[in-house]
N, C-alpha and C positions, 0 to 999 in steps of 0.2 A: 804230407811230410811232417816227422815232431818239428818241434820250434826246435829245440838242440840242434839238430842236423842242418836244419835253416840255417840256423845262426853260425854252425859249423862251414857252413858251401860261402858264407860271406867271407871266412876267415880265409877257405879257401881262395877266393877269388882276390882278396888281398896279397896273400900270396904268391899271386903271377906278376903284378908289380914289384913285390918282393926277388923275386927270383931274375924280375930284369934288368933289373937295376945290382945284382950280387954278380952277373953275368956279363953287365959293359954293355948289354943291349941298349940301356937307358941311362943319360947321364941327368945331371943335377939341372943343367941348362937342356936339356931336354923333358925334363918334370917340368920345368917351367913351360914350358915353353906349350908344350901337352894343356896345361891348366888353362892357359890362355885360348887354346883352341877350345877348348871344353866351353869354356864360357862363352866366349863370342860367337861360336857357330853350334858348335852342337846342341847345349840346353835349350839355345833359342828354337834350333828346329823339333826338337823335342814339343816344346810350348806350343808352335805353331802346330802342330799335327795331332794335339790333344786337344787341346782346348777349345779345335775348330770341331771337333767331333763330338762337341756339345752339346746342348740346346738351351735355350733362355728359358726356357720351363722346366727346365732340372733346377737351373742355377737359382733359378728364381724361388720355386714351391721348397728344393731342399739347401735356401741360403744359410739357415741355420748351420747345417754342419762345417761349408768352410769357414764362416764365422768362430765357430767353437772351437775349428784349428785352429783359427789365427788367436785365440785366446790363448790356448795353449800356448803358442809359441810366445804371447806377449806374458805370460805366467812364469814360463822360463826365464824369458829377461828379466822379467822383475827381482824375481829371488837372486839372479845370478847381479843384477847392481846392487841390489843389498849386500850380497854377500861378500863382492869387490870393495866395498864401504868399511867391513868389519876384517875384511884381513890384512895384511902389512902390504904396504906399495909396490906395484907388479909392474915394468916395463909394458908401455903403452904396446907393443906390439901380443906382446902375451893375455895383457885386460881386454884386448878386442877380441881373441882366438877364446878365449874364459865365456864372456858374454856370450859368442854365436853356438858353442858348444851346450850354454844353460838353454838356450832358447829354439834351438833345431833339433829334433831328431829323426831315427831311419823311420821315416813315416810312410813308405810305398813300398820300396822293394824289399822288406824284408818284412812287415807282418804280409804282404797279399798272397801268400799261399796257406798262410794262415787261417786269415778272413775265410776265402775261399773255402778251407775244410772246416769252418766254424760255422760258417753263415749263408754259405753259396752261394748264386751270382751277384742274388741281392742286395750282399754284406758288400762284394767285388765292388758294383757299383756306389755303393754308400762313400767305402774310400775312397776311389777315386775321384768321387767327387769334395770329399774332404781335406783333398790333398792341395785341392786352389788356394784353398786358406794358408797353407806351408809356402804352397808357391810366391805368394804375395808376400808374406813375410819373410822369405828370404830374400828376395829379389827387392826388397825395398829395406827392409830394417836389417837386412843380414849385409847389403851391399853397404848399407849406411855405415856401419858398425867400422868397415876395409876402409872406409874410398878416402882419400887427402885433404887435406883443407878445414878450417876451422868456425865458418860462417856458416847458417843454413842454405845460402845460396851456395856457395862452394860445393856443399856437401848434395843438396839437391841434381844441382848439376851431374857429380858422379857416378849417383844412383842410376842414372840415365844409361844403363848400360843396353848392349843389345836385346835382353831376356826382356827386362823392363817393358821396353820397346816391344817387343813380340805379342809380351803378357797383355799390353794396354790396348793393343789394335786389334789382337785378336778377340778378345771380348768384346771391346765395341762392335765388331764384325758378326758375330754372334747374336748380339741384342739388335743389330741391325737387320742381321737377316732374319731372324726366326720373329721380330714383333712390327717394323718395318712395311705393310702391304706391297709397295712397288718395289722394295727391295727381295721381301719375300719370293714376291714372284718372279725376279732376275733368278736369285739363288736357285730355286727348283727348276727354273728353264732356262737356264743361260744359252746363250749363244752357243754352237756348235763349238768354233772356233776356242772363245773362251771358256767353255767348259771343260772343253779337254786342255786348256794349259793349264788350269788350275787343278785341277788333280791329276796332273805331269807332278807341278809343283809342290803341292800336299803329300804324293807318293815318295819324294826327295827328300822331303823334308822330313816324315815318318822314316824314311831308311836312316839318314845322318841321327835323328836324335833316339836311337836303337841304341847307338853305341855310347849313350850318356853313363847307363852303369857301368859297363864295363870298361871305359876310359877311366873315370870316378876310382873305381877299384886300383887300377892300374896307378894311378898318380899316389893314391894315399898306401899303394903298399911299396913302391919306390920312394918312398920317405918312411917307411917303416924301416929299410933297408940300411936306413943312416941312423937308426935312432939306438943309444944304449939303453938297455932294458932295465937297469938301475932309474932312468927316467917316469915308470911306471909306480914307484912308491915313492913319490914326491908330492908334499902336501897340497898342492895344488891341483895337482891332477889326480889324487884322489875325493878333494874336494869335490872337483867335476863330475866325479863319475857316484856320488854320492847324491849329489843335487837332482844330476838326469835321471837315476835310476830309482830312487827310494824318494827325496821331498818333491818335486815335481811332480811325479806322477797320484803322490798320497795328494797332495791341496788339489790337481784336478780332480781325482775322482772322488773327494768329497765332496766338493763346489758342482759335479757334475748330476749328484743325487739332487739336487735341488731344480734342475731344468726338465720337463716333458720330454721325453724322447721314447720310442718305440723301441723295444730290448736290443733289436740286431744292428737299428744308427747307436745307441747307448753301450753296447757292445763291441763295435768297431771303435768308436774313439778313445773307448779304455783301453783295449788293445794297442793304439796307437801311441796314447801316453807310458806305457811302460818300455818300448823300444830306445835303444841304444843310442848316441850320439851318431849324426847324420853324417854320411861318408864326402856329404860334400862341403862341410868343415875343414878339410884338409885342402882340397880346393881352393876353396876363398884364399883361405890360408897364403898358400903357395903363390895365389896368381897375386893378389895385394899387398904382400910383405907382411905377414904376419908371422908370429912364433910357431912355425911350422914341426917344430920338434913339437913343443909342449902337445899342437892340437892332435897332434897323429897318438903323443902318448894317451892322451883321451879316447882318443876310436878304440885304440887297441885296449885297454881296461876298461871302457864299457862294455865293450862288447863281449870282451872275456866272461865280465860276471854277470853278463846277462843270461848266458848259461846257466844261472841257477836264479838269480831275478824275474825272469819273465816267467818260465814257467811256474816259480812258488805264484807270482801274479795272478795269472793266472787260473793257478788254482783259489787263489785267496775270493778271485772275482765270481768263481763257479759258486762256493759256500754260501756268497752272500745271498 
């Protein structure tokens, strides 16, 4: 599928939030409410039914890449608390929805059918393996960014949330079973009994965290639904979309010609540096009290001029 139409089936699926929320299906206190589901149960089962479909020999031989995501993401922050440094004084709920927007973007579902026509399974696997380094970094510095409280303890404690949770046992579970000998060999021959309630449990948890994008979707286009479109050429949220789309992306893939990587991992993460602000921005957003207008008007003008962003990228990256 072109990236255009990609990016076009995302606006669409925006849209069905859009439409439920114009319709009374969905109210204000039920966006809420939705987000909080999102987070607490669904992402987590998400996590769990990825991350266990693992191996400690991926993660291990290709740590590099989620590495170089979480760079990314921490490249993002960077530039985006500079940038909070140099512009005039922004309501603490809006400076936190600024930061998580410099520092996330659509890094899964919206280049992998990309990947996939670029690079084939090979490039499939690269991402998703490079998508841990996102995971970690939203789930700890993107939670950090939301959570209450003014101490590192305070703020430690918050981060604590379910995903966290999910993110840290599920990997330790991973690295136990796959390098582990006597756990090894539970894992491969577990009990009757226990074998089949764990993949009860793993097949539950893959169904519930299915419905992560399209929940996602749903939450951030019922806050599109309330937002005036004059909010869209407001200097800060073009700021945003400036930062995500053109200097973020330029300082990674400069800083990126200087590391060894094989063209199709070197290829997938340049692709993944040029995507849009992450649709689960709006989420945080909503469920933590943040400036829920501003970060919605950032999804929707990223991703508008990514329409002609990505693919010039793209193309810029083919030349080279």
């Amino acid at each position: 599928m072109p990236i255009s139409l990609q990016i076009l089936s995302v606006l669409l699926l925006l849209g069905s939030g859009w439409l439920a929320r114009h319709r009374g299906w969905l109210t204000d206190i039920g966006t809420r409410e939705l987000s909080r589901v999102l987070i607490s149960l669904v992402a987590p089962c998400l996590i769990l039914s990825s991350v266990s479909r693992r191996t400690a020999a991926d993660l291990i031989s290709q740590s590099h890449l989620p590495l170089l995501a979480f760079a990314l993401a921490l490249l993002g922050l960077g530039v985006g608390f500079l940038t909070v440094r140099l512009l005039a004084p922004m309501p603490e709920p809006t400076r936190r929805g600024f930061l998580f927007q410099c520092m996330v973007n659509n890094y899964l579902f919206l280049p992998l059918p990309i990947v996939l026509l670029q690079f084939g399974e090979r490039g499939v696997a690269l991402l998703l393996l490079s998508s841990f380094g996102f995971d970690v970094a939203i789930w700890t510095l993107g939670v950090g960014l939301y959570v209450p409280g003014q101490s590192w303890k305070e703020r430690l404690r918050g981060t604590l949330s379910p995903a966290v949770v999910a993110l840290f046992l599920t990997s330790v579970w991973v690295f136990l079973r796959d390098l582990v000998p006597p756990v090894t060999v539970w894992a491969e021959n577990p009990p009757a009994l226990a074998g089949a309630l764990g993949g009860v449990f793993l097949n539950v948890c893959d169904f519930i965290g299915r419905a992560t994008v399209a929940l996602s979707m749903i939450v951030a286009g019922s806050r599109i639904a309330s937002l005036h479109p004059s909010r869209l050429l407001e200097s800060r949220v073009v700021t945003v979309a400036l930062i995500r789309l053109a200097l973020v992306p330029l300082l990674f893939l400069l800083a990126l010609r200087f590391v060894p990587l094989d063209p199709t991992a070197r290829g997938v993460l340049s692709l993944v540096a040029l995507m849009p602000t992450a649709v689960t921005a709006a989420v945080f957003s909503d469920r933590y009290g943040g400036d829920t207008d501003f970060v919605v008007s950032g999804l929707l003008l990223t991703h508008l001029l990514s329409l002609v962003t990505v693919p010039l990228g793209m193309a810029l990256l083919a030349a080279l």
